[in-house]
N, C-alpha and C positions, 0 to 999 in steps of 0.2 A: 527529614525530621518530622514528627508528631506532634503535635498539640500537648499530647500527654507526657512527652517526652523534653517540654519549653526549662525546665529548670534539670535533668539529669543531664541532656547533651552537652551545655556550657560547663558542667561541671568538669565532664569526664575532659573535657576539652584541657581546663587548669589541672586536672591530674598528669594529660598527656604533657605537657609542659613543665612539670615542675620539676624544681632542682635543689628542693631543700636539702636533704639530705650530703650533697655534694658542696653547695654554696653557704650555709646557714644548718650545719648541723645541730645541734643540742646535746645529743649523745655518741660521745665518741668522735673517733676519727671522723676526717668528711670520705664520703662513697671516691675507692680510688680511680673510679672510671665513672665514662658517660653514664647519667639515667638513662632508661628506659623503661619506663611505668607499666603494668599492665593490668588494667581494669577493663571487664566487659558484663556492662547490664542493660538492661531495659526494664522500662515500669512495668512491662507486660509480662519477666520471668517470674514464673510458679519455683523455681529450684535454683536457690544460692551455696555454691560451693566453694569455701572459704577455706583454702590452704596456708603454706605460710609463707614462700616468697618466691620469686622465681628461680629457677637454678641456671646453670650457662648455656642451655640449649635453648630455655626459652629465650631469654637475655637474645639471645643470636637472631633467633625468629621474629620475635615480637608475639607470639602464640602462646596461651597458654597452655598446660599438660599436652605437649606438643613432643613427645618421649616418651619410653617404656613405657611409666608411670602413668600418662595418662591411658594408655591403653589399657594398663590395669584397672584405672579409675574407671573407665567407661564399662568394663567388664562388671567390675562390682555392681552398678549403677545398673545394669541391664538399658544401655542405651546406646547407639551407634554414631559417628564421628558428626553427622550432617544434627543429630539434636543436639551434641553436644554444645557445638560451637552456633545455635541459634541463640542470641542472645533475648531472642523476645522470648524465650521459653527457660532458657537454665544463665542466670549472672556467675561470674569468674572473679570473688573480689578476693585478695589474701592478702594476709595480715601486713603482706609488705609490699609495695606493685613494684619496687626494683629487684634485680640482683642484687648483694649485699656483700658480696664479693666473700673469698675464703680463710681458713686460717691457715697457720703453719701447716695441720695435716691435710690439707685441702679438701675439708668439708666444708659445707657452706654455710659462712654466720647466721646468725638471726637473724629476723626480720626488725629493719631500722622503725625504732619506738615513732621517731618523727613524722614517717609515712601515718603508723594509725592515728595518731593524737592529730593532723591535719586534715584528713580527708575520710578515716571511715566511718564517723558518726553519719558523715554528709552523705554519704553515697546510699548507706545503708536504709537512712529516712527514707530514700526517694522508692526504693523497693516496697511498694504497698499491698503489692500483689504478692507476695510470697507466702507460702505452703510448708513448704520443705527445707530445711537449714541443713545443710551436709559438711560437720567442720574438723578441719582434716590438721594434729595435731596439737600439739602441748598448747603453743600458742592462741590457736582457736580456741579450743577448748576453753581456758583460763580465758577469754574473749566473749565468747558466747553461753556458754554455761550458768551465769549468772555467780560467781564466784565457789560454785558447786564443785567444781570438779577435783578429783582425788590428786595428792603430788603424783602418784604413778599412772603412765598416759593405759595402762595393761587395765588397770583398777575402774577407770574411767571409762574406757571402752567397753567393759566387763557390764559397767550399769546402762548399758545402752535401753535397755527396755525404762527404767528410770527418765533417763533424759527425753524419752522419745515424748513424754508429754508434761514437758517441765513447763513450758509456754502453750497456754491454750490459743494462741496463735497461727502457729506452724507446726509443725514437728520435726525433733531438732536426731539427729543422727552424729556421736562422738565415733571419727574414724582415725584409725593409726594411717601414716603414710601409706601412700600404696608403692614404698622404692622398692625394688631389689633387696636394697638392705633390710626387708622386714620378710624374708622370707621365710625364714626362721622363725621370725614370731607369730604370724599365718599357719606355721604347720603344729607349733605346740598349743595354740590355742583354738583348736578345730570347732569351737560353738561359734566362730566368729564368722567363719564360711559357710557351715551348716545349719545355723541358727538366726543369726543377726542378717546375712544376706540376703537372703531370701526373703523376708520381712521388708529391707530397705528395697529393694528392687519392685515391690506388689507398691510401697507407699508412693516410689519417685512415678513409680507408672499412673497411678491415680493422681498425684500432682501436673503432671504434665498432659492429662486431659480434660481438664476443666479449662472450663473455657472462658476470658477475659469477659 
């Protein structure tokens, strides 16, 4: 542990532990299975990638984008498995750090309200060093966005150049999932791979070489 690091590691610590959502829900049913939280940062990441909760693979693992999807992620990103998962370079926070378990058609609920309203203001303060926002879905979106973003996730993605400097901060990148199931929307919407990609990949490159 760092010096720099005296107030983010106890945190992550109470996130690793926590069991609101199962014990002390607020909305909704309680979580029907064990938590397992996954948040990964450090003061020293230049690149936060806020998705929206984990699914059963990671749930299994403990990993995040640890599936198809993050291979996809990483594709887009132009960055390979070993930066991915350095935490002093790129944080892993989403909008929900559990599983959330599924519905009737077993797709996977939302991310539980209770997770963000207890711990993402807190996590996200401690991130001082960030550059780059990469926020992946409806949830983020409506999260980081500043209440800007369109009801449709197409319309909001579409104003990516928009967003890209809504915060003179960072620079913030609106992304659809990278599942399987958005294959289809990848192929009808071809500025998004031939335009907006390319773009995020030269910016998260330039975020991830400056140096602390």
């Amino acid at each position: 542990m760092t010096g720099r690091n005296s107030l983010l590691e106890p945190l992550l610590k109470d996130i690793s532990a926590c069991r609101i959502c199962r014990d002390r829900p607020k909305y909704g049913a309680p979580l029907p299975h064990e938590p397992r939280p996954v948040c990964v940062a450090d003061t020293g990441a230049r690149v936060l990638v806020a998705g929206q909760a984990p699914g059963t693979r990671v749930h299994e693992t403990g990993i995040p984008f640890n599936d198809a999807s993050g291979n996809r992620l990483r594709e887009w990103m132009g960055v390979d498995r070993e930066t991915f998962y350095d935490r002093r370079r790129i944080a892993i926070v989403p909008m929900g750090f559990c599983f959330p378990g599924q519905d009737d058609r077993g797709a996977d609920l939302p991310p539980r309200r209770e997770c963000r309203e207890q711990w993402h203001d807190q996590v996200f303060s401690e991130l001082k060093n960030l550059q780059l926002l990469l926020v992946i879905g409806l949830y983020a979106h409506n999260y980081y966005l500043d209440g800007k973003a369109s009801r449709s996730l197409t319309e909001t993605v579409e104003r990516w150049r928009e967003f890209r400097h809504i915060d003179s901060r960072y620079v913030i990148y609106p992304l659809p999932h990278p599942s399987w199931r958005n294959n289809g929307w990848i192929k009808k919407h071809t500025w998004f791979e031939a335009e907006l990609l390319p773009q995020l990949r030269a910016d998260i490159a330039h975020a991830l070489s400056i140096e602390n």
